[in-house]
Biopython code that builds the backbone (N, CA, C, O; Angstrom):
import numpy as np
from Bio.PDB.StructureBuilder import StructureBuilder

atoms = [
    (1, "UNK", "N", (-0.581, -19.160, 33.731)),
    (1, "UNK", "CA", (-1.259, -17.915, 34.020)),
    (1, "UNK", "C", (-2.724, -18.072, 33.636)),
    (1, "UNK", "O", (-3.045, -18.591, 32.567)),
    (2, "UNK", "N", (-3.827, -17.505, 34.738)),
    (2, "UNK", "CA", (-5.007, -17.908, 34.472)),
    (2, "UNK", "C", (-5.375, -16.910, 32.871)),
    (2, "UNK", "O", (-4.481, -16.168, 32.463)),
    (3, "UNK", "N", (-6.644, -16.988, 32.129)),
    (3, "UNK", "CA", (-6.558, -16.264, 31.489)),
    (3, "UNK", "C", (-7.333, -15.079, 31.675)),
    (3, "UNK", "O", (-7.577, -14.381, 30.691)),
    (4, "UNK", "N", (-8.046, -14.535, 33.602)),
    (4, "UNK", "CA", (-8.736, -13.566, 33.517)),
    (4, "UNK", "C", (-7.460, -12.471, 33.525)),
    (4, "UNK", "O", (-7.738, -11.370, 33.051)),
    (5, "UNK", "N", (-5.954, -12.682, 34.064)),
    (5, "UNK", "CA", (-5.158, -12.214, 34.406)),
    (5, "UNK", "C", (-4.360, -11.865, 33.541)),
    (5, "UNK", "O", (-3.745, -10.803, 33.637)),
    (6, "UNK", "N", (-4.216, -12.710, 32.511)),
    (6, "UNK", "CA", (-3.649, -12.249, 31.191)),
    (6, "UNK", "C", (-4.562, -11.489, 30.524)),
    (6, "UNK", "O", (-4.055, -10.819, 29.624)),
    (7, "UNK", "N", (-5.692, -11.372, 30.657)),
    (7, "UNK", "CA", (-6.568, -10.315, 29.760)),
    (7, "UNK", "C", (-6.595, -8.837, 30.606)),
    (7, "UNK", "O", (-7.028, -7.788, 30.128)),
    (8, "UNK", "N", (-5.977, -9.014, 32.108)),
    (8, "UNK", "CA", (-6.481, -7.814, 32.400)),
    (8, "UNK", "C", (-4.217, -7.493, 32.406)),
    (8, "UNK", "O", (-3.975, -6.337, 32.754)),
    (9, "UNK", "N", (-3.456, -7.979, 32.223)),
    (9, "UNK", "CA", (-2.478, -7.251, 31.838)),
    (9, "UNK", "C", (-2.498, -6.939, 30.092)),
    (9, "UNK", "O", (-1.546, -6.271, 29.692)),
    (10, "UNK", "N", (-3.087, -7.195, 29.493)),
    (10, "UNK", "CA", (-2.955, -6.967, 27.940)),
    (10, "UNK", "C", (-3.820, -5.579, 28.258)),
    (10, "UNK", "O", (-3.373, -4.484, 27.917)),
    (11, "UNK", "N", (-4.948, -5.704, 28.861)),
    (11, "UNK", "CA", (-5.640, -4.008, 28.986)),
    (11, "UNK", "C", (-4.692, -3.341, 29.703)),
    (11, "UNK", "O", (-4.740, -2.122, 29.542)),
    (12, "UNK", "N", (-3.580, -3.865, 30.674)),
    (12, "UNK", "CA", (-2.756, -2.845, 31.196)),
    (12, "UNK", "C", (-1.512, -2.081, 30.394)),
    (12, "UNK", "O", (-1.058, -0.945, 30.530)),
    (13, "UNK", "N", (-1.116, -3.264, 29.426)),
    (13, "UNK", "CA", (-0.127, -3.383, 28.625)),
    (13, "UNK", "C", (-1.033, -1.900, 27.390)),
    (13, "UNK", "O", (-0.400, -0.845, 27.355)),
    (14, "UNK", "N", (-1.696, -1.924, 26.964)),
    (14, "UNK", "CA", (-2.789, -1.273, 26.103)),
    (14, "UNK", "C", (-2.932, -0.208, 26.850)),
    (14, "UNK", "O", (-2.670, 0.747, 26.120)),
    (15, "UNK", "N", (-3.289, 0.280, 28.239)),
    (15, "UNK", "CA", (-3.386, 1.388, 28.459)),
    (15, "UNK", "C", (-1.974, 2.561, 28.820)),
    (15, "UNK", "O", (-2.002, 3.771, 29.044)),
    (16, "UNK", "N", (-0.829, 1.597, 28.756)),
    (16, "UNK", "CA", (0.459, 2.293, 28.672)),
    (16, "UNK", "C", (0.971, 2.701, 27.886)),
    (16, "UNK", "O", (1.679, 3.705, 27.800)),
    (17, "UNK", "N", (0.393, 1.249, 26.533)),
    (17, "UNK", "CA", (1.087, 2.376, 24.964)),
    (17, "UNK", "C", (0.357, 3.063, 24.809)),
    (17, "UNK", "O", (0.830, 3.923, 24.066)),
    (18, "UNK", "N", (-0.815, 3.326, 25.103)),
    (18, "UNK", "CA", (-1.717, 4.580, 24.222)),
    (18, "UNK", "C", (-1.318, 5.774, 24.940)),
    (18, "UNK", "O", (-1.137, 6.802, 24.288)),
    (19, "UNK", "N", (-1.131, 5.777, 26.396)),
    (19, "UNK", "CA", (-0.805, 6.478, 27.440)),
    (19, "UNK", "C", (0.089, 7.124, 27.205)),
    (19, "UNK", "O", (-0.009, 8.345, 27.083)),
    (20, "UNK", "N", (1.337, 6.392, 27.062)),
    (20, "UNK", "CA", (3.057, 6.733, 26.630)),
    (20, "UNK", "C", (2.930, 7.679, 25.569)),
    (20, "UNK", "O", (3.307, 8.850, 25.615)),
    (21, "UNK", "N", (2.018, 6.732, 23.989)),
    (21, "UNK", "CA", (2.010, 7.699, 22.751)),
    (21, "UNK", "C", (1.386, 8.961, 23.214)),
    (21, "UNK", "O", (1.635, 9.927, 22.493)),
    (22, "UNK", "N", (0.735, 9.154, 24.110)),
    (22, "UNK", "CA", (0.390, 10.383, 24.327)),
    (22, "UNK", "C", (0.612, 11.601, 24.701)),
    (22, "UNK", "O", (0.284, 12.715, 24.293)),
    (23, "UNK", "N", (1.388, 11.080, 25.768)),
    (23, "UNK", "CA", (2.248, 11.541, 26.464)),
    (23, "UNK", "C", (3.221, 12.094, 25.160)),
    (23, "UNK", "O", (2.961, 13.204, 24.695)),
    (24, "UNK", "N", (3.934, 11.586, 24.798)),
    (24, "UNK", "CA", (5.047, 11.772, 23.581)),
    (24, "UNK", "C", (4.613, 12.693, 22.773)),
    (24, "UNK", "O", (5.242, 13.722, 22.526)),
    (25, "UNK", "N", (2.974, 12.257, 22.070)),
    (25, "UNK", "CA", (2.670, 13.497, 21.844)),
    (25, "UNK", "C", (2.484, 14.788, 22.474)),
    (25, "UNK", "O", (3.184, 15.628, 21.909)),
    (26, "UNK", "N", (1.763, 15.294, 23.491)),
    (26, "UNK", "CA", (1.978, 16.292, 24.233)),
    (26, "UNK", "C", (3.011, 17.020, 24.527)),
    (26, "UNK", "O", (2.993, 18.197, 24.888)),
    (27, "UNK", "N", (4.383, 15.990, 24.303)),
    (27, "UNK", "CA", (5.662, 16.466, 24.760)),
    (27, "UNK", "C", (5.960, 17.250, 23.297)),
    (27, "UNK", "O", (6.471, 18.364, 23.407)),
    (28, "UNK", "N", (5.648, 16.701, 21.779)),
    (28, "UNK", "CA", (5.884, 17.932, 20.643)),
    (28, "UNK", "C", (5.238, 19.200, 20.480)),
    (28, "UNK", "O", (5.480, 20.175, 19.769)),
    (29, "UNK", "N", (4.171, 18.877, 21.499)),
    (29, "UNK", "CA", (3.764, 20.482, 21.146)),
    (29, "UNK", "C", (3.831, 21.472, 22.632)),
    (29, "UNK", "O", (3.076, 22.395, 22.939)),
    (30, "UNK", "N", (4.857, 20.989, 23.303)),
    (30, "UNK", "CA", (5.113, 21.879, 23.869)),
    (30, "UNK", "C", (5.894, 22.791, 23.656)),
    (30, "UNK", "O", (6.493, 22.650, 22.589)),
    (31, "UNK", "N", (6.200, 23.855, 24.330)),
    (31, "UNK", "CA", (7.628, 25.087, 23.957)),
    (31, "UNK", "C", (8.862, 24.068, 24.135)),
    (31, "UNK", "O", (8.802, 23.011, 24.763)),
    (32, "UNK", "N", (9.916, 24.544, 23.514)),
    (32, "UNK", "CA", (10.930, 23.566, 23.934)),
    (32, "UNK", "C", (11.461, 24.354, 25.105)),
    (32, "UNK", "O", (11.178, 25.465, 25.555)),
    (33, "UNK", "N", (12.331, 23.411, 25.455)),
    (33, "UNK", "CA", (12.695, 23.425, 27.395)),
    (33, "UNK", "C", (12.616, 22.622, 27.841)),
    (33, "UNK", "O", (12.368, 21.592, 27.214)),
    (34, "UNK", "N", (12.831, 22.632, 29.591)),
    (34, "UNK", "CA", (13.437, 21.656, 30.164)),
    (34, "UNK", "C", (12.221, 20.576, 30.156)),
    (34, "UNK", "O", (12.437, 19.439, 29.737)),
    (35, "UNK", "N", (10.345, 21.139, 30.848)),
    (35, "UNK", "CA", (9.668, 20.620, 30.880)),
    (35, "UNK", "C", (9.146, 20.006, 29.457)),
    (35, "UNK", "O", (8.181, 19.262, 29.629)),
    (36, "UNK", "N", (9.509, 20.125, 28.236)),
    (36, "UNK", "CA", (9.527, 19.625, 27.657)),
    (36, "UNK", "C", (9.935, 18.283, 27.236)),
    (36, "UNK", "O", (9.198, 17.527, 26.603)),
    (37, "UNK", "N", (11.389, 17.948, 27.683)),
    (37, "UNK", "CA", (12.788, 17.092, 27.856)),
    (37, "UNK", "C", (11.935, 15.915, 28.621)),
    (37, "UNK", "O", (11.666, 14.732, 28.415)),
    (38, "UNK", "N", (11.524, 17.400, 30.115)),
    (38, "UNK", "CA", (10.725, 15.566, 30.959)),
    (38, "UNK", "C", (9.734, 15.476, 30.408)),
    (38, "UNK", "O", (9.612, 14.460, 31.092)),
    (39, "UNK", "N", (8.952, 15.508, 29.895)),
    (39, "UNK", "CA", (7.675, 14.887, 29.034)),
    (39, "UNK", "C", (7.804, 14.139, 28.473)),
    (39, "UNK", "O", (7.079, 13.145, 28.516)),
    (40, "UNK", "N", (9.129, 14.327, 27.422)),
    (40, "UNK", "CA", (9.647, 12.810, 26.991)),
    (40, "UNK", "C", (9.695, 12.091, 27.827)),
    (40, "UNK", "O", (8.694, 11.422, 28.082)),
    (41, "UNK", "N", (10.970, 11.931, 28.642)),
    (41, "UNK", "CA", (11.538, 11.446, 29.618)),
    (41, "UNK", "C", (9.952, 10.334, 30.149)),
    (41, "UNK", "O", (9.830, 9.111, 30.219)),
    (42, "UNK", "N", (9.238, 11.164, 30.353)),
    (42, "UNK", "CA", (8.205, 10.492, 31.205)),
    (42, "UNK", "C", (7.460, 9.515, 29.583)),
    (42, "UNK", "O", (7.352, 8.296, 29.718)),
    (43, "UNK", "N", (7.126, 9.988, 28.544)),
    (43, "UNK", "CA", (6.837, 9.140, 27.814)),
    (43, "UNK", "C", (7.151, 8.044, 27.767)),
    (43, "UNK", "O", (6.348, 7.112, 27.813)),
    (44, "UNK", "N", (8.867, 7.876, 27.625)),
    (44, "UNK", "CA", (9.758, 7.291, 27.478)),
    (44, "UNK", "C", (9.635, 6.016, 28.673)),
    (44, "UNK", "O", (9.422, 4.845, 28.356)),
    (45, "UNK", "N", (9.740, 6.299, 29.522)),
    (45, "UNK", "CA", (9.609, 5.450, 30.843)),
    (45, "UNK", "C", (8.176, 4.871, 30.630)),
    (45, "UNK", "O", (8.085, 3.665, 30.860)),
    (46, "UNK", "N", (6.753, 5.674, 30.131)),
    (46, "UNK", "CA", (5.924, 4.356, 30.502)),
    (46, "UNK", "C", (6.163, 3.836, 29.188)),
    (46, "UNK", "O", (6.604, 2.698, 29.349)),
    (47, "UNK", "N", (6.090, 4.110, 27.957)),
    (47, "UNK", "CA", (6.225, 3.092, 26.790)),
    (47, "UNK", "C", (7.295, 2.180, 27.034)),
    (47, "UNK", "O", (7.203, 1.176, 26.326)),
    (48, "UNK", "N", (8.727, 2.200, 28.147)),
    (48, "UNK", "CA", (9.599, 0.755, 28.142)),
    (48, "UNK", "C", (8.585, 0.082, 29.241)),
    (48, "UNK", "O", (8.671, -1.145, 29.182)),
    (49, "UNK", "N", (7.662, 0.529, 30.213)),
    (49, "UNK", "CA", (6.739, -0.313, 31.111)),
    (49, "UNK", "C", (5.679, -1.035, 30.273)),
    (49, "UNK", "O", (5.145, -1.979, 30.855)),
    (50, "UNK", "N", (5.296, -0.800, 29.113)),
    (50, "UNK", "CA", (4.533, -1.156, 28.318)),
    (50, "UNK", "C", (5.046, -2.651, 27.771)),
    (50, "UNK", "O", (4.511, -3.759, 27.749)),
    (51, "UNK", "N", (6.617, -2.031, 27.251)),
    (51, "UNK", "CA", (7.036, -3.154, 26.374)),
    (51, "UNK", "C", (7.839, -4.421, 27.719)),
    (51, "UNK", "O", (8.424, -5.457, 27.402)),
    (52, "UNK", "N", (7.672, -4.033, 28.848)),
    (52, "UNK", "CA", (7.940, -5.016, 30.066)),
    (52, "UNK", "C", (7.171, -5.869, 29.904)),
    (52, "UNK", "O", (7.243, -7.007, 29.439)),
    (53, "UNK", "N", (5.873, -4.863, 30.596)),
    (53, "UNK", "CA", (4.669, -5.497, 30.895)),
    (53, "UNK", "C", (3.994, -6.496, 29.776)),
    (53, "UNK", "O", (3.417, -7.546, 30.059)),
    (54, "UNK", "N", (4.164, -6.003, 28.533)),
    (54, "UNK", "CA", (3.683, -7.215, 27.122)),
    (54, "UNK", "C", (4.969, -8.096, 26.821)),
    (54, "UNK", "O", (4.756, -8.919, 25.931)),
    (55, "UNK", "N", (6.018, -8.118, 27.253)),
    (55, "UNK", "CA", (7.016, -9.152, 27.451)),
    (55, "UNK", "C", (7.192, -10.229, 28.494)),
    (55, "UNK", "O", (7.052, -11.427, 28.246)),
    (56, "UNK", "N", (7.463, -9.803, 29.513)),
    (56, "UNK", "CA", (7.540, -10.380, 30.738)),
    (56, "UNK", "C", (6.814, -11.712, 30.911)),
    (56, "UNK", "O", (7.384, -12.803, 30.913)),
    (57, "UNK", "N", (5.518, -11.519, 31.053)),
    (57, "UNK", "CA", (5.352, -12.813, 31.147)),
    (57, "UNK", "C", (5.625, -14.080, 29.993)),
    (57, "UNK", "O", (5.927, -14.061, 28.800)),
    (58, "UNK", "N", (5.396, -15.022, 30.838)),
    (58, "UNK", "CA", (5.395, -16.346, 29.724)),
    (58, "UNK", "C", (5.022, -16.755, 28.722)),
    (58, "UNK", "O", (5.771, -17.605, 28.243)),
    (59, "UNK", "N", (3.751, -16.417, 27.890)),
    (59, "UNK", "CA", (2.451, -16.902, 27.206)),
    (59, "UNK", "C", (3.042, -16.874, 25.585)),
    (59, "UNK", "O", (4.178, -16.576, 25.215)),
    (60, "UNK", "N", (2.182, -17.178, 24.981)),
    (60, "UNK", "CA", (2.094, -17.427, 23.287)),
    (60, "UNK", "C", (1.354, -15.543, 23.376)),
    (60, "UNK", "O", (0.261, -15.034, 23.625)),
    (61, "UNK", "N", (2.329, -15.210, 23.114)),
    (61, "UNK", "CA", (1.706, -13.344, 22.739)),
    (61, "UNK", "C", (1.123, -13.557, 21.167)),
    (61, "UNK", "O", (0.010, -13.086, 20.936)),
    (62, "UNK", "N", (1.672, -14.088, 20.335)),
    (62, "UNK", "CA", (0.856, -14.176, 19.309)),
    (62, "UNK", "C", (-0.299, -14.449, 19.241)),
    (62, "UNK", "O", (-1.179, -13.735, 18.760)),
    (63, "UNK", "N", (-0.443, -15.713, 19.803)),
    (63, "UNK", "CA", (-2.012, -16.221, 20.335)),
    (63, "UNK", "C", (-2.704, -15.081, 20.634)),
    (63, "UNK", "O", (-3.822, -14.745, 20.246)),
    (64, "UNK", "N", (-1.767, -14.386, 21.525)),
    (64, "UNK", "CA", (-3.286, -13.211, 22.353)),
    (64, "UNK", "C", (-3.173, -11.823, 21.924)),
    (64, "UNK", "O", (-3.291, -10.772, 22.556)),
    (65, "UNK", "N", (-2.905, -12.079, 20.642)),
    (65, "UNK", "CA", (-2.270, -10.318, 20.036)),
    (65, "UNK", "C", (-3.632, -10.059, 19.694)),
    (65, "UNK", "O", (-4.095, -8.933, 19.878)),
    (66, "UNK", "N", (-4.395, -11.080, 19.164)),
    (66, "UNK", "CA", (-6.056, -10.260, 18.539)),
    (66, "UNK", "C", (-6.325, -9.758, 19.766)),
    (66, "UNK", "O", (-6.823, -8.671, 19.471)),
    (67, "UNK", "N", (-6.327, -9.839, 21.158)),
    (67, "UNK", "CA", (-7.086, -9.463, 21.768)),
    (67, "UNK", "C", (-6.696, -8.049, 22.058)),
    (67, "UNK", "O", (-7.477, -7.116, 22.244)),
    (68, "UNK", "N", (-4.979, -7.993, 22.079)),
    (68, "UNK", "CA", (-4.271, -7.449, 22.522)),
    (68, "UNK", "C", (-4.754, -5.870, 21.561)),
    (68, "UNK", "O", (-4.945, -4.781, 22.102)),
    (69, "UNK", "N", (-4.833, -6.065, 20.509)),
    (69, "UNK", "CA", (-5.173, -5.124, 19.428)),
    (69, "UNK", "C", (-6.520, -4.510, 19.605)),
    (69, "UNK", "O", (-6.701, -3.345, 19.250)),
    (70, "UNK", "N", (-7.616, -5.326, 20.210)),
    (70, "UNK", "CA", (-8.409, -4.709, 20.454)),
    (70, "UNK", "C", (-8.808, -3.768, 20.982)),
    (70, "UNK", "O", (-9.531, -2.864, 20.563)),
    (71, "UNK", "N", (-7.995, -4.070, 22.677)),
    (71, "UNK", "CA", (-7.737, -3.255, 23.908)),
    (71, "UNK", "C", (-6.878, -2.091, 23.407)),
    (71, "UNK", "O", (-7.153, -0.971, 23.836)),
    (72, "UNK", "N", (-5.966, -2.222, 22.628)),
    (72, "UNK", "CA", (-4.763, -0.767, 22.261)),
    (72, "UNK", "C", (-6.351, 0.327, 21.436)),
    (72, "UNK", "O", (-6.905, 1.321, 21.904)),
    (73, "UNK", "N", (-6.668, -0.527, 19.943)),
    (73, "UNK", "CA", (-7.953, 0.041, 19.630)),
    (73, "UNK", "C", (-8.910, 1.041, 20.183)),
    (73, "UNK", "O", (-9.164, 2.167, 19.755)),
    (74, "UNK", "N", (-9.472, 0.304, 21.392)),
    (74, "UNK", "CA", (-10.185, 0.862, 22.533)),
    (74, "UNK", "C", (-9.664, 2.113, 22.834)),
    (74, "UNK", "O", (-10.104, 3.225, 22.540)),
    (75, "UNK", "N", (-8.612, 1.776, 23.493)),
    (75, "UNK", "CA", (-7.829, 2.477, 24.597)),
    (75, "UNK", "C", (-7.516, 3.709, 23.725)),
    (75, "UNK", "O", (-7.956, 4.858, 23.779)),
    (76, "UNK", "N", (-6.836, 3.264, 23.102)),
    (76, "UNK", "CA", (-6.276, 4.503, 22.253)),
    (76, "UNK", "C", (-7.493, 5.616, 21.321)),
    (76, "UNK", "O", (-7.213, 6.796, 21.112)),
    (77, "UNK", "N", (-9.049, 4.874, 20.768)),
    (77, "UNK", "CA", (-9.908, 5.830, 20.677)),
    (77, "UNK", "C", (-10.440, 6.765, 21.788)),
    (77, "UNK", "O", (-10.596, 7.958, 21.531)),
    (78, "UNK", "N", (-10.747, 6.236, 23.101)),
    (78, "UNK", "CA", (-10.960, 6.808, 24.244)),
    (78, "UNK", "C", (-10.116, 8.019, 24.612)),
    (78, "UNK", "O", (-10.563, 9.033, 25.148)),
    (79, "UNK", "N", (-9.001, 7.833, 24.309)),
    (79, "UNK", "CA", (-7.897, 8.542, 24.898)),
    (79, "UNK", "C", (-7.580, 9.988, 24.113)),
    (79, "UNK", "O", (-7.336, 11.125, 24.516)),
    (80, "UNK", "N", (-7.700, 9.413, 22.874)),
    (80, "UNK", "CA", (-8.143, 10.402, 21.326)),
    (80, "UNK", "C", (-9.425, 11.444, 21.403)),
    (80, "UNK", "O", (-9.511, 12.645, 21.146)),
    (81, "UNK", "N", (-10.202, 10.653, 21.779)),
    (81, "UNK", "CA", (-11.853, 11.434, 22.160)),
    (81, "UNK", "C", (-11.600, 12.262, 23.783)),
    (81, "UNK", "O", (-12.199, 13.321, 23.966)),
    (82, "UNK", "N", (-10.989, 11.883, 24.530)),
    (82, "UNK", "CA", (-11.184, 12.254, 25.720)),
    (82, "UNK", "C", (-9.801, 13.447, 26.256)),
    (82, "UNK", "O", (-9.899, 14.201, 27.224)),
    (83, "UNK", "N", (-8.768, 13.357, 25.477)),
    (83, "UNK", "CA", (-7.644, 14.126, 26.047)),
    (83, "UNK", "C", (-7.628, 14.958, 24.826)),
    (83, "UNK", "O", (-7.684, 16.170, 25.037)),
    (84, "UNK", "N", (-7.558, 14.533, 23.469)),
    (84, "UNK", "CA", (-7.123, 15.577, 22.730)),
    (84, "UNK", "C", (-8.466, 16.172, 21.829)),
    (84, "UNK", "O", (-8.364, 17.072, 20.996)),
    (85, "UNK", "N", (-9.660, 15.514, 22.160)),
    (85, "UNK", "CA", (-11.301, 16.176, 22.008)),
    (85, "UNK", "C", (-10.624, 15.866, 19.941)),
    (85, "UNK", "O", (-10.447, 16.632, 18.994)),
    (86, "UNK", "N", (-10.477, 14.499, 20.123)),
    (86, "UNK", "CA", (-10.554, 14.345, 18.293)),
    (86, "UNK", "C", (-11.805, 12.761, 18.515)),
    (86, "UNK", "O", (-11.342, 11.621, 18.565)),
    (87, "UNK", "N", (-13.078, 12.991, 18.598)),
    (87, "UNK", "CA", (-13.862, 11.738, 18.561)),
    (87, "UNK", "C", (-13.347, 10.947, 16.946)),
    (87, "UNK", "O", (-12.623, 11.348, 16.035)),
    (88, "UNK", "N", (-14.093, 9.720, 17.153)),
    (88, "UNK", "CA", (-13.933, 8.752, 16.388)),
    (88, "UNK", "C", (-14.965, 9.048, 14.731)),
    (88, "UNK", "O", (-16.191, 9.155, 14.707)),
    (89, "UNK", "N", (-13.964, 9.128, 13.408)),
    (89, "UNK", "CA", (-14.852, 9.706, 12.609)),
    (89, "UNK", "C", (-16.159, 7.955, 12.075)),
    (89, "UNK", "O", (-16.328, 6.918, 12.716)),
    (90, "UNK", "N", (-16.706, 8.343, 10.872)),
    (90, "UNK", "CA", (-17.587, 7.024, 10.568)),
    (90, "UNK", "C", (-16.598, 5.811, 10.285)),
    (90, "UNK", "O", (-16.629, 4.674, 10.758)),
    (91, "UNK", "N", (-15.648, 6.419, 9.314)),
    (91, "UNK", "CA", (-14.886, 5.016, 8.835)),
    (91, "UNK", "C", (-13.898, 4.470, 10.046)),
    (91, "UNK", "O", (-13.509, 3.306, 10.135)),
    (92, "UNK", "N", (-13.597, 5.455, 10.884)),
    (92, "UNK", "CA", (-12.694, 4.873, 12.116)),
    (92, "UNK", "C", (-14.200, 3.661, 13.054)),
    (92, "UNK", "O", (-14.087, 2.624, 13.709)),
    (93, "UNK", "N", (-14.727, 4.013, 12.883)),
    (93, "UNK", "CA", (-16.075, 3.706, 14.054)),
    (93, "UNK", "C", (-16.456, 1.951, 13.229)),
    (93, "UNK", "O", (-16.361, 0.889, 13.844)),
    (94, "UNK", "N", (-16.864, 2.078, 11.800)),
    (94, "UNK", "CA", (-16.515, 0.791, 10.931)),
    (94, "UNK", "C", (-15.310, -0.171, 11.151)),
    (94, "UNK", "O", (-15.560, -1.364, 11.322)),
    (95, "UNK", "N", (-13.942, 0.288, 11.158)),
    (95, "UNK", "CA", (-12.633, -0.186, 10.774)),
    (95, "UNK", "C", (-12.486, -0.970, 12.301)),
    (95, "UNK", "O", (-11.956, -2.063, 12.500)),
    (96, "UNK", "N", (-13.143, -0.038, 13.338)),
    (96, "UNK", "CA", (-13.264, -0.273, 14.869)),
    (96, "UNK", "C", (-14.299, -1.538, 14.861)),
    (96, "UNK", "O", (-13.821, -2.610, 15.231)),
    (97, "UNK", "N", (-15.187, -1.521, 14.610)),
    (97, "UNK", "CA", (-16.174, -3.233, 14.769)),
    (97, "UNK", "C", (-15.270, -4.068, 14.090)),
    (97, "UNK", "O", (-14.912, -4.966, 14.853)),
    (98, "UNK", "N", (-14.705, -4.162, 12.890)),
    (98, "UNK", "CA", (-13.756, -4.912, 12.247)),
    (98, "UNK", "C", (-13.059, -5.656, 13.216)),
    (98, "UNK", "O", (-13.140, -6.875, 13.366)),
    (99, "UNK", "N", (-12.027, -4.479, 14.191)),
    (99, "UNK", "CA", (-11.328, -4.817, 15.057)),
    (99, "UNK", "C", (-11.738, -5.569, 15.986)),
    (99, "UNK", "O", (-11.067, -6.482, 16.467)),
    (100, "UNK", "N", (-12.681, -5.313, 16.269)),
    (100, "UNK", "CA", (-14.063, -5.927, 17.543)),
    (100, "UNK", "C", (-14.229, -7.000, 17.297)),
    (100, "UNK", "O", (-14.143, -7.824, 18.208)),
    (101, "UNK", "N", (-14.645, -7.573, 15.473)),
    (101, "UNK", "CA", (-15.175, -8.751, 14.892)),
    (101, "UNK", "C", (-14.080, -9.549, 15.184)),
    (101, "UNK", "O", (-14.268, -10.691, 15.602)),
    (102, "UNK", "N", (-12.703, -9.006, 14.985)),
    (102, "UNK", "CA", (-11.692, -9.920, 14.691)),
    (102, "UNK", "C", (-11.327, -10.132, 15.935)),
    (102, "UNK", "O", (-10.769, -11.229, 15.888)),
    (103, "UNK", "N", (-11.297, -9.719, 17.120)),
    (103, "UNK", "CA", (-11.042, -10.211, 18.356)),
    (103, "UNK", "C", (-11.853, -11.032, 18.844)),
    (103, "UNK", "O", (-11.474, -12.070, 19.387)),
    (104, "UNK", "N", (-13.554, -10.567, 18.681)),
    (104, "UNK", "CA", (-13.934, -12.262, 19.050)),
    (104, "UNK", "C", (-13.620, -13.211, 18.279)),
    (104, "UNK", "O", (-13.726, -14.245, 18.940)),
    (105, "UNK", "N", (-13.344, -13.401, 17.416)),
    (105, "UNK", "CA", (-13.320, -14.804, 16.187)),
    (105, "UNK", "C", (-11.891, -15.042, 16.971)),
    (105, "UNK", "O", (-11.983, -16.020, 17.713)),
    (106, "UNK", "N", (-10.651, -14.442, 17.008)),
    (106, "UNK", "CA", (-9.270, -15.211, 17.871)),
    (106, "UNK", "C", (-10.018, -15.438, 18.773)),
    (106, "UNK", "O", (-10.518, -16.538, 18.535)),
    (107, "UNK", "N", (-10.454, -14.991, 19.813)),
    (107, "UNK", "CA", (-10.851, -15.375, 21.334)),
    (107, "UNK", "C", (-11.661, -16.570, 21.359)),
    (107, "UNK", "O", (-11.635, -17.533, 22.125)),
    (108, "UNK", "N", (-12.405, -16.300, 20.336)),
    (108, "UNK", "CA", (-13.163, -17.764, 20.710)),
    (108, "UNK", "C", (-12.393, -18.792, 20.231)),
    (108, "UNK", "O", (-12.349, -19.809, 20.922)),
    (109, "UNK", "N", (-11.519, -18.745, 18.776)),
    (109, "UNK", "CA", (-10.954, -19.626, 18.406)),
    (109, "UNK", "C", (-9.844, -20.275, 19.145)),
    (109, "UNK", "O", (-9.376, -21.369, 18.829)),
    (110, "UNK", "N", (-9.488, -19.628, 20.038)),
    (110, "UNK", "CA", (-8.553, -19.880, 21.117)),
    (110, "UNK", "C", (-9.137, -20.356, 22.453)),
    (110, "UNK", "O", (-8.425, -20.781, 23.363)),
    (111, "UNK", "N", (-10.710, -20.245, 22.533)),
    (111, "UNK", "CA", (-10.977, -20.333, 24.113)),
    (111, "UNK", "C", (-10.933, -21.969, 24.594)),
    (111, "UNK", "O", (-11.113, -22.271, 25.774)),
]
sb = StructureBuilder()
sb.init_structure("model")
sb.init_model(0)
sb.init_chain("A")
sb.init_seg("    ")
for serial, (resi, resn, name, xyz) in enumerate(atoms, 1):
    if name == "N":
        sb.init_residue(resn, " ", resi, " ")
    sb.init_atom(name, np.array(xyz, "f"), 0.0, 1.0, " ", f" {name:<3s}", serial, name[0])
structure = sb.get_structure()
């Protein structure tokens, strides 16, 4: 597998768990009921597409978990700032370059 293709399923893989957790969340604060039930339901379905999609293929996933962490990182502040209006505080925004630092140092150490 080339590796522009594995980097752009790890961002796909990353935008399903943050997606899914979200989803999941949304589904507790709804009223309970039926549309509630499918909210799971629908959580439920993309977080097992998640754990497909970061399974399925062939590769050393360990190898590419720094990167992999980065993209969830990302994804999941965006998603935080943008759906549930909670932006990123100072020490999340710090702890976040950390994450950043430590994905280039695997990536390169791997390239």
């Amino acid at each position: 597998m080339s590796k522009p293709l594995a980097i752009l399923i790890l961002f796909f893989a990353a935008v399903l768990e943050a997606g899914g957790d979200a989803v999941v969340r949304h589904a507790l604060r709804q009223s309970p009921g039926g549309m509630r039930w499918l909210t799971f339901a629908a959580g439920a379905l993309i977080l097992f597409a998640y754990g497909y999609t970061v399974n399925a293929p062939d590769w050393d996933f360990g190898r590419l978990l720094g990167l992999y962490v980065v993209f969830f990182f990302v994804v999941a502040q965006l998603m935080s700032w943008l759906i549930f209006h909670q932006p990123p505080n100072l020490s999340t925004m710090i702890g976040g370059a950390l994450i950043l630092a430590g994905g280039l140092v695997i990536g390169i150490a791997n390239a």
